[in-house]
mmCIF file of the N, C-alpha and C atoms, coordinates in Angstrom:
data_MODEL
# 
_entry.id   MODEL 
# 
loop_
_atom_site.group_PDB 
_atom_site.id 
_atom_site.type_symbol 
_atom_site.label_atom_id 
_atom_site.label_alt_id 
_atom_site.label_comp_id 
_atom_site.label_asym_id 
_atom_site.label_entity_id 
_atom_site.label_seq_id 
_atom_site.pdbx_PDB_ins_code 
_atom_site.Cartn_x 
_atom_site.Cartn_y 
_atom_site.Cartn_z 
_atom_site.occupancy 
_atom_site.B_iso_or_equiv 
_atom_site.pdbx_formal_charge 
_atom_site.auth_seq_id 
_atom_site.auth_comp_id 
_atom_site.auth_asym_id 
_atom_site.auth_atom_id 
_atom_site.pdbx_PDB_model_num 
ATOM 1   N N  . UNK A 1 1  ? 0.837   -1.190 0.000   1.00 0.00 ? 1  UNK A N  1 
ATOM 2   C CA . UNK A 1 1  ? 0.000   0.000  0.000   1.00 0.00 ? 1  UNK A CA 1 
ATOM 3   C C  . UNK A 1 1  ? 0.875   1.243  0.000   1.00 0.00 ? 1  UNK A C  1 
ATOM 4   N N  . UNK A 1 2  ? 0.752   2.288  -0.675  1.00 0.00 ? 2  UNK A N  1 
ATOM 5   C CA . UNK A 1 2  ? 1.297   3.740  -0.133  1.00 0.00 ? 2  UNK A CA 1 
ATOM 6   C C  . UNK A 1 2  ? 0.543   4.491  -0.102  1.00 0.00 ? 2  UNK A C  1 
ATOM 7   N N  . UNK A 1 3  ? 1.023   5.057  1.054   1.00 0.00 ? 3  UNK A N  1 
ATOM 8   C CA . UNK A 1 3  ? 0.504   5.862  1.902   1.00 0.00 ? 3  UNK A CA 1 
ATOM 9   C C  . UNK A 1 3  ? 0.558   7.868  1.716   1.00 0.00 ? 3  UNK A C  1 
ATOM 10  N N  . UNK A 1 4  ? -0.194  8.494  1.335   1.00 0.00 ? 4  UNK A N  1 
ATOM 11  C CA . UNK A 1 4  ? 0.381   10.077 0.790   1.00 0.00 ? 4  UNK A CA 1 
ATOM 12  C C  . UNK A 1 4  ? -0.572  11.009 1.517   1.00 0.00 ? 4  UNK A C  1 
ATOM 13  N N  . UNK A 1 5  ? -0.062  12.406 1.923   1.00 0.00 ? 5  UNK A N  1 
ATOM 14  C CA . UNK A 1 5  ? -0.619  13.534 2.219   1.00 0.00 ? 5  UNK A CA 1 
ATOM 15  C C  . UNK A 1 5  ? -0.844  14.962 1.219   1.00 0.00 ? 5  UNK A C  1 
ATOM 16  N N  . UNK A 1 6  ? -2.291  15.175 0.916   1.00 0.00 ? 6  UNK A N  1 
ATOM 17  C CA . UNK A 1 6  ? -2.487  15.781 -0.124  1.00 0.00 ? 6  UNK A CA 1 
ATOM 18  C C  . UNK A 1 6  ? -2.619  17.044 0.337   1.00 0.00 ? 6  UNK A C  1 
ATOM 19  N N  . UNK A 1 7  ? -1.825  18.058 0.425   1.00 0.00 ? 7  UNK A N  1 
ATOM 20  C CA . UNK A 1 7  ? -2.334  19.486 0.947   1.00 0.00 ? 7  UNK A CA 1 
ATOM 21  C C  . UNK A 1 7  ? -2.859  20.393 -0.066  1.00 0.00 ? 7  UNK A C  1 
ATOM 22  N N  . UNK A 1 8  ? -3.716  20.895 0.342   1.00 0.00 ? 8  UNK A N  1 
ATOM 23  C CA . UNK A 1 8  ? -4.682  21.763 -0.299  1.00 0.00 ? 8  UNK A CA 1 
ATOM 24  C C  . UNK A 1 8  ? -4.809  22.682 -0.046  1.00 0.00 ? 8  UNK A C  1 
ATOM 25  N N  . UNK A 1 9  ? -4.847  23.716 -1.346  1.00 0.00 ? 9  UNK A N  1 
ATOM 26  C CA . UNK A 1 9  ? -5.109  25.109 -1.128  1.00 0.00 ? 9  UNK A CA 1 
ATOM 27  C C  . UNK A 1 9  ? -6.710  25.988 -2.026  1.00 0.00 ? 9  UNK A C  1 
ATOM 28  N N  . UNK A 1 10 ? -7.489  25.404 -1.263  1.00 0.00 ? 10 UNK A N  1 
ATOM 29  C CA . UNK A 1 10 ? -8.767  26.302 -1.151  1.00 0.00 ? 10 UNK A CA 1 
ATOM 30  C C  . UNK A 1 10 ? -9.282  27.543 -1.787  1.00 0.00 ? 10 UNK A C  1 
ATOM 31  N N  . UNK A 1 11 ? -10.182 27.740 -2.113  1.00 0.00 ? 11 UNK A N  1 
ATOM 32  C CA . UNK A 1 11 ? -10.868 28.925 -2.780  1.00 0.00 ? 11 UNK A CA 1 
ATOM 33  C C  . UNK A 1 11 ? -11.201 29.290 -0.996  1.00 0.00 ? 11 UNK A C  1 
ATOM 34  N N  . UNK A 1 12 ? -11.631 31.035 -0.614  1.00 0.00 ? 12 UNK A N  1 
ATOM 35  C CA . UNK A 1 12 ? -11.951 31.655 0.716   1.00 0.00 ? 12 UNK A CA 1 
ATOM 36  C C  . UNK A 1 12 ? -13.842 30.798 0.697   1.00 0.00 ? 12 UNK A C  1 
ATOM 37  N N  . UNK A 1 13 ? -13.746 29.877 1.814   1.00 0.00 ? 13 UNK A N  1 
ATOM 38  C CA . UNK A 1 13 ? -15.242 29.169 2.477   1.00 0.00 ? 13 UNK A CA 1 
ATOM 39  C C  . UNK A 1 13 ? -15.674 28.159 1.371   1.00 0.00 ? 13 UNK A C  1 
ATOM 40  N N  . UNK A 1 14 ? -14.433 27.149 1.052   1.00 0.00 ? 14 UNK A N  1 
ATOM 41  C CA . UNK A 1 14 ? -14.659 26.520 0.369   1.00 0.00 ? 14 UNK A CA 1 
ATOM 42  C C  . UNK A 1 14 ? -14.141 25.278 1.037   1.00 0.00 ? 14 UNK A C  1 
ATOM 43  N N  . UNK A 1 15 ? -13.719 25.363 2.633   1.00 0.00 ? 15 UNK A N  1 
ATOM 44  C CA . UNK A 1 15 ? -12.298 24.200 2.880   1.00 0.00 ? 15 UNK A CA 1 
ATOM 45  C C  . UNK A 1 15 ? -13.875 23.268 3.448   1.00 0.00 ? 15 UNK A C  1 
ATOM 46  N N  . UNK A 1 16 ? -15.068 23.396 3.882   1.00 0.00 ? 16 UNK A N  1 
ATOM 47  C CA . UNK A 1 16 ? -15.376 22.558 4.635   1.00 0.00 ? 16 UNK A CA 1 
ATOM 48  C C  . UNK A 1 16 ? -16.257 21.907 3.797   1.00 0.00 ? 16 UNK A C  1 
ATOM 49  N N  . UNK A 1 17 ? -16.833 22.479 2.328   1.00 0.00 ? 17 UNK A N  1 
ATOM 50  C CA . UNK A 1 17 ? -17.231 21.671 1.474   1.00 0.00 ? 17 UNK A CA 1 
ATOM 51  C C  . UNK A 1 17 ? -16.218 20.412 1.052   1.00 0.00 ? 17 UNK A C  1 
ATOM 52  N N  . UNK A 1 18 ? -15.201 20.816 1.077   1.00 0.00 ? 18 UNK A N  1 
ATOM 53  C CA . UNK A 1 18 ? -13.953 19.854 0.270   1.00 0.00 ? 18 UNK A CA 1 
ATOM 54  C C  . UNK A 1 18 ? -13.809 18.387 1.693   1.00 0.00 ? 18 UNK A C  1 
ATOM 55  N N  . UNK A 1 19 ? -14.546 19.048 2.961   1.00 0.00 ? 19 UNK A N  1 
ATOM 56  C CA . UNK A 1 19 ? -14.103 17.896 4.026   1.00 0.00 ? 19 UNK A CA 1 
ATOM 57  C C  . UNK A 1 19 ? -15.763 17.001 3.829   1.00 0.00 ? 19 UNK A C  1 
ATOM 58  N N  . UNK A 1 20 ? -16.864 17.613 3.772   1.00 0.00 ? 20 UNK A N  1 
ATOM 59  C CA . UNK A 1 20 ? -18.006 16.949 3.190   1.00 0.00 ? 20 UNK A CA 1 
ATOM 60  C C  . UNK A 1 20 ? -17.761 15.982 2.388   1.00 0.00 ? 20 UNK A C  1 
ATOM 61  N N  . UNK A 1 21 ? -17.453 16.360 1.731   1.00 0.00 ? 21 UNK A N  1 
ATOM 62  C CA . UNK A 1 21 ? -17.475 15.402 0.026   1.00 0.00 ? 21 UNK A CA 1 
ATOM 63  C C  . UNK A 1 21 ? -16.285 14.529 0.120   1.00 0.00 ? 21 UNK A C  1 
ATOM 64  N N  . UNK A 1 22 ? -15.413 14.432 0.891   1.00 0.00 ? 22 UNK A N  1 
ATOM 65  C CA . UNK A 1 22 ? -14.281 13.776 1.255   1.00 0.00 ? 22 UNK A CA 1 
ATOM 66  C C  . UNK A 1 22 ? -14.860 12.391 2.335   1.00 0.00 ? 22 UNK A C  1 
ATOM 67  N N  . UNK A 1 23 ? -15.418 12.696 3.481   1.00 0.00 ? 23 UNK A N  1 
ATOM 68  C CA . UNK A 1 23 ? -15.915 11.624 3.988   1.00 0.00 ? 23 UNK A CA 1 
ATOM 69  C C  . UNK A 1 23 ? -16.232 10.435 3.862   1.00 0.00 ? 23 UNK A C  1 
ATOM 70  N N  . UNK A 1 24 ? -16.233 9.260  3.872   1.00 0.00 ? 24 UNK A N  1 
ATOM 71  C CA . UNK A 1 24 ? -16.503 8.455  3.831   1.00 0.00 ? 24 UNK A CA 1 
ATOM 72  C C  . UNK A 1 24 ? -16.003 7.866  2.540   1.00 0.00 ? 24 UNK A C  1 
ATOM 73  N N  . UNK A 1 25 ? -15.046 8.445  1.577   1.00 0.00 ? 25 UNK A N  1 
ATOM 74  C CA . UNK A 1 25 ? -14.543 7.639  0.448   1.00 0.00 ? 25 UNK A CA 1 
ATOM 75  C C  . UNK A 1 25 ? -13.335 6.631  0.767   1.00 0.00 ? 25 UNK A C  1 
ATOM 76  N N  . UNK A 1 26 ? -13.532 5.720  -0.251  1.00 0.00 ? 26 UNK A N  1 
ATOM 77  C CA . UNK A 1 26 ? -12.406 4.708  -0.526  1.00 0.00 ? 26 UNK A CA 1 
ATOM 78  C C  . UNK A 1 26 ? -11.237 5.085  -0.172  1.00 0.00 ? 26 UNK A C  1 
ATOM 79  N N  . UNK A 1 27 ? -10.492 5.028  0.991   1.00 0.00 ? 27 UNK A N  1 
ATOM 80  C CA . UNK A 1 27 ? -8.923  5.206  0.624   1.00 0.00 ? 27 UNK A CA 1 
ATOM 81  C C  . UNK A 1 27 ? -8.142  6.448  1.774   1.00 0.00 ? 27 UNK A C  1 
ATOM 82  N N  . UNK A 1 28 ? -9.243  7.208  2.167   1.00 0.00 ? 28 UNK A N  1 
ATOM 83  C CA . UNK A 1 28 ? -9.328  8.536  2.894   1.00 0.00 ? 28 UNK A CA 1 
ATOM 84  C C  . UNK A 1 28 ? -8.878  7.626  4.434   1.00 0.00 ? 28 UNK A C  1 
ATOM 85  N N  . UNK A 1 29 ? -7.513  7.717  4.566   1.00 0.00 ? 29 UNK A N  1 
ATOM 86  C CA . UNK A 1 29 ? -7.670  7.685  6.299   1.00 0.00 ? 29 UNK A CA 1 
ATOM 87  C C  . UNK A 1 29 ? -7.761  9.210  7.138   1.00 0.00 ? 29 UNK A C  1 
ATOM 88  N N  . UNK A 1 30 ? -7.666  10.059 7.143   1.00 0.00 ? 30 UNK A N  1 
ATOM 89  C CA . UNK A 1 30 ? -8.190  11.483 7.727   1.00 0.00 ? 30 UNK A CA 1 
ATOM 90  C C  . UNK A 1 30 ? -8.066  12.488 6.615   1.00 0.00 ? 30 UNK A C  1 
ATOM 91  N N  . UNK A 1 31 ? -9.111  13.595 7.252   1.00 0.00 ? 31 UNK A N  1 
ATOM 92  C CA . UNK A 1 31 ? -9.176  14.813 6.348   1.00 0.00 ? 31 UNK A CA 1 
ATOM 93  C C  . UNK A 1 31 ? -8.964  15.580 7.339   1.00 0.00 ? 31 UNK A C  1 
ATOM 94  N N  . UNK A 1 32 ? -8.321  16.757 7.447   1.00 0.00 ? 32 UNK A N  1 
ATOM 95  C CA . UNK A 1 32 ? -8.265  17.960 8.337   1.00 0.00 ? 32 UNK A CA 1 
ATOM 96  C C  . UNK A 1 32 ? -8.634  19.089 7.724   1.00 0.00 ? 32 UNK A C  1 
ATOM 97  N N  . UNK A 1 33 ? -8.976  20.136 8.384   1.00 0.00 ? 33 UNK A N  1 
ATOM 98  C CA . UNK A 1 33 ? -8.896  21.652 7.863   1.00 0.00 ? 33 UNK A CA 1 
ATOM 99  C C  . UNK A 1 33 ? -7.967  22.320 8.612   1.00 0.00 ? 33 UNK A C  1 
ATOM 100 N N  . UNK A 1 34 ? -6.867  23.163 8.393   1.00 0.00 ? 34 UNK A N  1 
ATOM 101 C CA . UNK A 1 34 ? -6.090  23.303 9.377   1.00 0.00 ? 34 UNK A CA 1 
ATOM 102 C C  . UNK A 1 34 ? -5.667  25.076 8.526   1.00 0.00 ? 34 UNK A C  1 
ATOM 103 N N  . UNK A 1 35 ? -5.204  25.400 9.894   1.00 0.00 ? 35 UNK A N  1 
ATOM 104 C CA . UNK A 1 35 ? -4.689  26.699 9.069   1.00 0.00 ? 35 UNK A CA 1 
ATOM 105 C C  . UNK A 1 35 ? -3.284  27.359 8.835   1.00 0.00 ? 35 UNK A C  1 
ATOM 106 N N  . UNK A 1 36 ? -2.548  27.844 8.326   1.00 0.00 ? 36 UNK A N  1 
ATOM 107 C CA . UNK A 1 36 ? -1.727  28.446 7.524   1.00 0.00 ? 36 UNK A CA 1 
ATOM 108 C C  . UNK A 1 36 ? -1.698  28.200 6.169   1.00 0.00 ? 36 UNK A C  1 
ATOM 109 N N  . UNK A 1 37 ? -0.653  28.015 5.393   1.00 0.00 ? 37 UNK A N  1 
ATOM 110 C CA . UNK A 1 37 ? -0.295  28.314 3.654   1.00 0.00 ? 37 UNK A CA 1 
ATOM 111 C C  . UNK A 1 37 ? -1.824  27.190 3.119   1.00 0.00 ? 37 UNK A C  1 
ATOM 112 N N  . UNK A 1 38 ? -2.249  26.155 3.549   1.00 0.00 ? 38 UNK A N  1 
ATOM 113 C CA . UNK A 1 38 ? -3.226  25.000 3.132   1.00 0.00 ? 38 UNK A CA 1 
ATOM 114 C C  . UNK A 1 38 ? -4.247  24.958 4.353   1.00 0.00 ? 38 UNK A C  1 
ATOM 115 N N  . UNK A 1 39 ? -5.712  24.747 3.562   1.00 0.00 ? 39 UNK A N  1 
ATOM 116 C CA . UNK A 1 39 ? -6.740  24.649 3.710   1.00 0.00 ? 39 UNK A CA 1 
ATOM 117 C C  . UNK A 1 39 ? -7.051  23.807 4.351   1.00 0.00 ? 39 UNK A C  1 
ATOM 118 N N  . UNK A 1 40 ? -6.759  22.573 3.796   1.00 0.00 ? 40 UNK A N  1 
ATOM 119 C CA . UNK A 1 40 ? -7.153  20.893 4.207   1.00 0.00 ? 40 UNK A CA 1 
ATOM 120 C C  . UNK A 1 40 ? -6.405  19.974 4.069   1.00 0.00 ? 40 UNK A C  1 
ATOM 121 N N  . UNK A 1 41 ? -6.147  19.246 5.182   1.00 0.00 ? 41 UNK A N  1 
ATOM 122 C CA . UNK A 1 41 ? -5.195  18.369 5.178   1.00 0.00 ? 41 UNK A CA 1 
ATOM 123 C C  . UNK A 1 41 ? -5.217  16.838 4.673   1.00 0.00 ? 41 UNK A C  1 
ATOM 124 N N  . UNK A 1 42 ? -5.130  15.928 3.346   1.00 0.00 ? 42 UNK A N  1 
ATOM 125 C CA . UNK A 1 42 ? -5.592  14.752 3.247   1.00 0.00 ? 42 UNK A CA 1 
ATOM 126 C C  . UNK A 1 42 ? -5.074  13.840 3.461   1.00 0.00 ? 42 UNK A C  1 
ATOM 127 N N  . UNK A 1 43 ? -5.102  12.553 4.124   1.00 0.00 ? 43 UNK A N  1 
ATOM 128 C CA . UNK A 1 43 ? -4.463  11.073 4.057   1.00 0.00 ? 43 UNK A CA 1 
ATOM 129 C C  . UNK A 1 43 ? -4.703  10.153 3.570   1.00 0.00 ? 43 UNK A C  1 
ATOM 130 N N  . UNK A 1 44 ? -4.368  10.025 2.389   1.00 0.00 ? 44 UNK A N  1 
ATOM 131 C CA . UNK A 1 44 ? -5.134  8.543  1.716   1.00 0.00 ? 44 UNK A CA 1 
ATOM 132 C C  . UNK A 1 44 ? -4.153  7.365  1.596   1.00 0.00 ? 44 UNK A C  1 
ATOM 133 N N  . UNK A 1 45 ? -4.621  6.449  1.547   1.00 0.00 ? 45 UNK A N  1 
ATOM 134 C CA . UNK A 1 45 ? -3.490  5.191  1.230   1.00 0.00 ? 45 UNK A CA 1 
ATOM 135 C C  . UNK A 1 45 ? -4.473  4.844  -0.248  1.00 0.00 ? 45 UNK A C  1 
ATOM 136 N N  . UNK A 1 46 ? -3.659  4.478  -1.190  1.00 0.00 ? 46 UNK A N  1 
ATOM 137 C CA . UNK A 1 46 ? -4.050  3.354  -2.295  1.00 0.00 ? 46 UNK A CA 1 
ATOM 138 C C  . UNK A 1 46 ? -3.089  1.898  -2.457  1.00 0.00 ? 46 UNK A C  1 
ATOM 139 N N  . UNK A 1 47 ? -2.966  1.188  -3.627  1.00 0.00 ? 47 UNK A N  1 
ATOM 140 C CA . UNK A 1 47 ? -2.940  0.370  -3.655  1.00 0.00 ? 47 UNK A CA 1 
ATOM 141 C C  . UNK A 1 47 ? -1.016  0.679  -4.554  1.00 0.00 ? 47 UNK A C  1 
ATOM 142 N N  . UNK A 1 48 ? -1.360  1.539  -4.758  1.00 0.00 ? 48 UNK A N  1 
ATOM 143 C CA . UNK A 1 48 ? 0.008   1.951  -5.790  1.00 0.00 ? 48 UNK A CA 1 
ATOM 144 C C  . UNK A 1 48 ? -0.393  3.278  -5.981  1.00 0.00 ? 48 UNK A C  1 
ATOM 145 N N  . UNK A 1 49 ? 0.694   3.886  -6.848  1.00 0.00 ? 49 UNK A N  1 
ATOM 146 C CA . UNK A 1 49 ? 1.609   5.481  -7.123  1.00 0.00 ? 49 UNK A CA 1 
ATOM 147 C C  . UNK A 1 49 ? -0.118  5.589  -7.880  1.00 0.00 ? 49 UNK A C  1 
ATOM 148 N N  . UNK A 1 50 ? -0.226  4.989  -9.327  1.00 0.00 ? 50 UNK A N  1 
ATOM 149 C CA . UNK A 1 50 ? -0.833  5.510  -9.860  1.00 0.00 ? 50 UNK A CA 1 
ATOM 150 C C  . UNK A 1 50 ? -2.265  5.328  -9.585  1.00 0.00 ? 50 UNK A C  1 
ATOM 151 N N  . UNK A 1 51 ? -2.964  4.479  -8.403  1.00 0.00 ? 51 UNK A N  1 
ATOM 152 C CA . UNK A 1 51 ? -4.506  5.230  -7.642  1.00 0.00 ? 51 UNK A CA 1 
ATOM 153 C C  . UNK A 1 51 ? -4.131  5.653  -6.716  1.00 0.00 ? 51 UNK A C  1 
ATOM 154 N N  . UNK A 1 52 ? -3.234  6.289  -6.260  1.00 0.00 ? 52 UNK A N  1 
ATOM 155 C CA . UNK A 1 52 ? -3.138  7.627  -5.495  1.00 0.00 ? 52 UNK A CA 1 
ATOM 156 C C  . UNK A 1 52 ? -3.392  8.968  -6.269  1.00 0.00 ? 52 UNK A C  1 
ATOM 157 N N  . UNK A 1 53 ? -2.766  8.864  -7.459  1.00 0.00 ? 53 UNK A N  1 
ATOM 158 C CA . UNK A 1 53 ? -3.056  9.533  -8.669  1.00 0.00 ? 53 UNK A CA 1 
ATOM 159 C C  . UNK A 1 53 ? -4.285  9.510  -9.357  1.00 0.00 ? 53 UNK A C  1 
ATOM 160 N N  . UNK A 1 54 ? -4.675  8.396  -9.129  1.00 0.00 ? 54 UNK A N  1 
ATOM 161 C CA . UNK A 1 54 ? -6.052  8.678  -10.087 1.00 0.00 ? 54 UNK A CA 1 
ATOM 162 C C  . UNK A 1 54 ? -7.076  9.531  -8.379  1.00 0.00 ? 54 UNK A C  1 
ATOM 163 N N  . UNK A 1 55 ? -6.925  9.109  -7.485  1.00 0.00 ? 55 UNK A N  1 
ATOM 164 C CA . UNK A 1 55 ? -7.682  9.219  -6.413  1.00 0.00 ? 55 UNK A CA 1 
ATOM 165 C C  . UNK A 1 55 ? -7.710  10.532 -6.128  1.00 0.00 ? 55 UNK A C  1 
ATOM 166 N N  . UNK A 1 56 ? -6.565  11.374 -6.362  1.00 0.00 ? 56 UNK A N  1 
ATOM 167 C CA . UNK A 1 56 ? -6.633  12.817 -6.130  1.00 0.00 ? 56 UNK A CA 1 
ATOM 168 C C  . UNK A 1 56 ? -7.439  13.336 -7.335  1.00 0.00 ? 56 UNK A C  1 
ATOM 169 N N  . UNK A 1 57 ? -7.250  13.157 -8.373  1.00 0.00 ? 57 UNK A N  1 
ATOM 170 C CA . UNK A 1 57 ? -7.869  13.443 -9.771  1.00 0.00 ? 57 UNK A CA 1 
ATOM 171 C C  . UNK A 1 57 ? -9.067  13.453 -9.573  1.00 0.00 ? 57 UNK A C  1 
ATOM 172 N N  . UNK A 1 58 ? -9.729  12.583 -8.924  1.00 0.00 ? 58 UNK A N  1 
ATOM 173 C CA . UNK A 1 58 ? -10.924 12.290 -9.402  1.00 0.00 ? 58 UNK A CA 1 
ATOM 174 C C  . UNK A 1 58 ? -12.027 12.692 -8.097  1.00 0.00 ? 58 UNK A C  1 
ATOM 175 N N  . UNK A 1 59 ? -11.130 12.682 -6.713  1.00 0.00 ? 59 UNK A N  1 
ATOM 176 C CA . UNK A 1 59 ? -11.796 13.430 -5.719  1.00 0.00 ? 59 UNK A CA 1 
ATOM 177 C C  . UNK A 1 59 ? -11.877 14.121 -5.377  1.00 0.00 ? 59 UNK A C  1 
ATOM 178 N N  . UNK A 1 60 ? -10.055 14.664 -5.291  1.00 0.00 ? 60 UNK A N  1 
ATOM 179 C CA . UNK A 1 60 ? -10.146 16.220 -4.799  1.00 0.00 ? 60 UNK A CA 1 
ATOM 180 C C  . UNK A 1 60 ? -9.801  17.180 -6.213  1.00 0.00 ? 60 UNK A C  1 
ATOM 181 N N  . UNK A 1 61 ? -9.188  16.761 -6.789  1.00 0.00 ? 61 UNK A N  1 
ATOM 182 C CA . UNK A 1 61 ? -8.859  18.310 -7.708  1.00 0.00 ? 61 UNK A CA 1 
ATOM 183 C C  . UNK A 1 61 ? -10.988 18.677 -8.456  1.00 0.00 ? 61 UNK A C  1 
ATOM 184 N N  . UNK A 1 62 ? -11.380 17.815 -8.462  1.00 0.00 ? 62 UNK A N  1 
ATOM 185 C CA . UNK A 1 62 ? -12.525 17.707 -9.396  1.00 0.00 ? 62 UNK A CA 1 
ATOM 186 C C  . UNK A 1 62 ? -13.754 18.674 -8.639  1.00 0.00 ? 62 UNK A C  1 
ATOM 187 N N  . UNK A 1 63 ? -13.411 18.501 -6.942  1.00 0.00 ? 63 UNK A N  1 
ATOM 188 C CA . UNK A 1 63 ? -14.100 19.577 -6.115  1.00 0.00 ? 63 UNK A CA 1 
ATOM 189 C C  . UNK A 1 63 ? -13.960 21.051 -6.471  1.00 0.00 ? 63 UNK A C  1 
ATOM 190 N N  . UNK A 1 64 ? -15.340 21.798 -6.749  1.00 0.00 ? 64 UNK A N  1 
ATOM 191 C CA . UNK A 1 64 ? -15.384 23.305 -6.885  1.00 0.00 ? 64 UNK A CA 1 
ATOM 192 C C  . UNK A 1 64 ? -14.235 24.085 -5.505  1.00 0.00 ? 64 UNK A C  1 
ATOM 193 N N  . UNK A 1 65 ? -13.735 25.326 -6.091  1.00 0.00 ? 65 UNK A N  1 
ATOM 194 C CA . UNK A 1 65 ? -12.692 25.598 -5.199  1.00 0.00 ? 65 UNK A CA 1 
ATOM 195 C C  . UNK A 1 65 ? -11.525 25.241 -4.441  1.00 0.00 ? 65 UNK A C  1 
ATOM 196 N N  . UNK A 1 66 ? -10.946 24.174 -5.618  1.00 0.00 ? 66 UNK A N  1 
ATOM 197 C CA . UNK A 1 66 ? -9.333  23.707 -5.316  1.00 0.00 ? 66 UNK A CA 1 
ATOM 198 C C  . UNK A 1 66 ? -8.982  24.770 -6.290  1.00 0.00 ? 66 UNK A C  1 
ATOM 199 N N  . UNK A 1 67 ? -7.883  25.466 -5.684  1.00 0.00 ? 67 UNK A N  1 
ATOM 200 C CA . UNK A 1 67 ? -6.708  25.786 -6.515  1.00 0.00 ? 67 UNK A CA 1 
ATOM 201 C C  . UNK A 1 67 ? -5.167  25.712 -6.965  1.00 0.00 ? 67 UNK A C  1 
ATOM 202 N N  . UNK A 1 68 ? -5.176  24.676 -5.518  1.00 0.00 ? 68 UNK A N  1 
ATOM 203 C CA . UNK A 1 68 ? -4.185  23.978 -5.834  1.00 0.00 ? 68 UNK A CA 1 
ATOM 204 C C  . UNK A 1 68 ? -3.755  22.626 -4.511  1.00 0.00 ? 68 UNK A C  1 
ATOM 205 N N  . UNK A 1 69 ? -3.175  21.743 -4.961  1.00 0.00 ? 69 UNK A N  1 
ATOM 206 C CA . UNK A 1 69 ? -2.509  21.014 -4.313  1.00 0.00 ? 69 UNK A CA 1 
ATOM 207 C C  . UNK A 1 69 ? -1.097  20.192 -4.329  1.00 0.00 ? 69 UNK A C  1 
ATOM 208 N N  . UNK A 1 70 ? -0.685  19.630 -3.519  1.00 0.00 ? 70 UNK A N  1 
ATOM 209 C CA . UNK A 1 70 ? 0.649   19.205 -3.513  1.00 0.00 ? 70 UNK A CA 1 
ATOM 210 C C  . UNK A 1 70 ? 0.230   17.810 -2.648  1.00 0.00 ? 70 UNK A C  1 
ATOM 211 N N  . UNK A 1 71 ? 1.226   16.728 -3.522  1.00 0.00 ? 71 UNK A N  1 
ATOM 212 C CA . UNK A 1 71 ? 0.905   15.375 -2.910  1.00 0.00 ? 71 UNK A CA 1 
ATOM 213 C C  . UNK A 1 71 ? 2.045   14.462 -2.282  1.00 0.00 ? 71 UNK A C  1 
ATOM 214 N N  . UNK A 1 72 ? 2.084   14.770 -0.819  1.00 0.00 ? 72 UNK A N  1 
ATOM 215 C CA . UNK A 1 72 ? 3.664   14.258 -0.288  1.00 0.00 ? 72 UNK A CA 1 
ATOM 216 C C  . UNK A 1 72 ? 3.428   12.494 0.015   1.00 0.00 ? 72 UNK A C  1 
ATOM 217 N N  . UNK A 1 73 ? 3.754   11.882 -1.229  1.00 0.00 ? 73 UNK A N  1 
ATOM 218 C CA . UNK A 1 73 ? 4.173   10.586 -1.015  1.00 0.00 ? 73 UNK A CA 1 
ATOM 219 C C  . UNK A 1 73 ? 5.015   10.260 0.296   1.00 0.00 ? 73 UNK A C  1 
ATOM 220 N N  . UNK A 1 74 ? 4.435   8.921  1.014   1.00 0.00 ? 74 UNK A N  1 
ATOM 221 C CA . UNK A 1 74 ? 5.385   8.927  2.528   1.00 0.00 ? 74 UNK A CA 1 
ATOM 222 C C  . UNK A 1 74 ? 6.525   7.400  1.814   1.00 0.00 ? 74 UNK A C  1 
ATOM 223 N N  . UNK A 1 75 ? 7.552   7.288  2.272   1.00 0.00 ? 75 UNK A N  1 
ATOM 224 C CA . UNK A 1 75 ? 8.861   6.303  1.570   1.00 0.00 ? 75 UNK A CA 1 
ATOM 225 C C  . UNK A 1 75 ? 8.872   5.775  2.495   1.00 0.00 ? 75 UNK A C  1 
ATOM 226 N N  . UNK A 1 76 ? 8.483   6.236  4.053   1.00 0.00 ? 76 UNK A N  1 
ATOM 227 C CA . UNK A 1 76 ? 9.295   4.398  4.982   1.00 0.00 ? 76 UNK A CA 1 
ATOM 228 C C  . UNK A 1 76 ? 8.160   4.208  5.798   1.00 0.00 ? 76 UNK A C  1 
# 
């Protein structure tokens, strides 16, 4: 499995829609909203590199009011 943290940077009153719609999906071990430079904090595990990749694609970038994110793959 690997394991990655997706930080997110938010449109202004958009971070707690992005923790809604996050809930309860495939793969999500925590969501945070937290504050400084990022909005929301994500933890997902998949199965490999590329459905971690498809998983951000298709859950979070696809949410109204992402403008950006960064996806810190964890190595040990």
């Amino acid at each position: 499995m690997v394991r990655a943290y997706v930080l997110i940077e938010m449109a202004a009153g958009h971070s707690r829609d992005m923790v809604n719609m996050l809930q309860g999906k495939s793969g999500i071990r925590s969501i945070n909203r937290v504050t400084g430079p990022y909005d929301v904090i994500v933890e997902l595990e998949a199965p490999d590199i590329e459905a971690v990749s498809e998983a951000v694609s298709e859950n979070i970038h696809a949410v109204k009011g992402v403008l950006r994110t960064i996806t810190c793959v964890c190595i040990g």
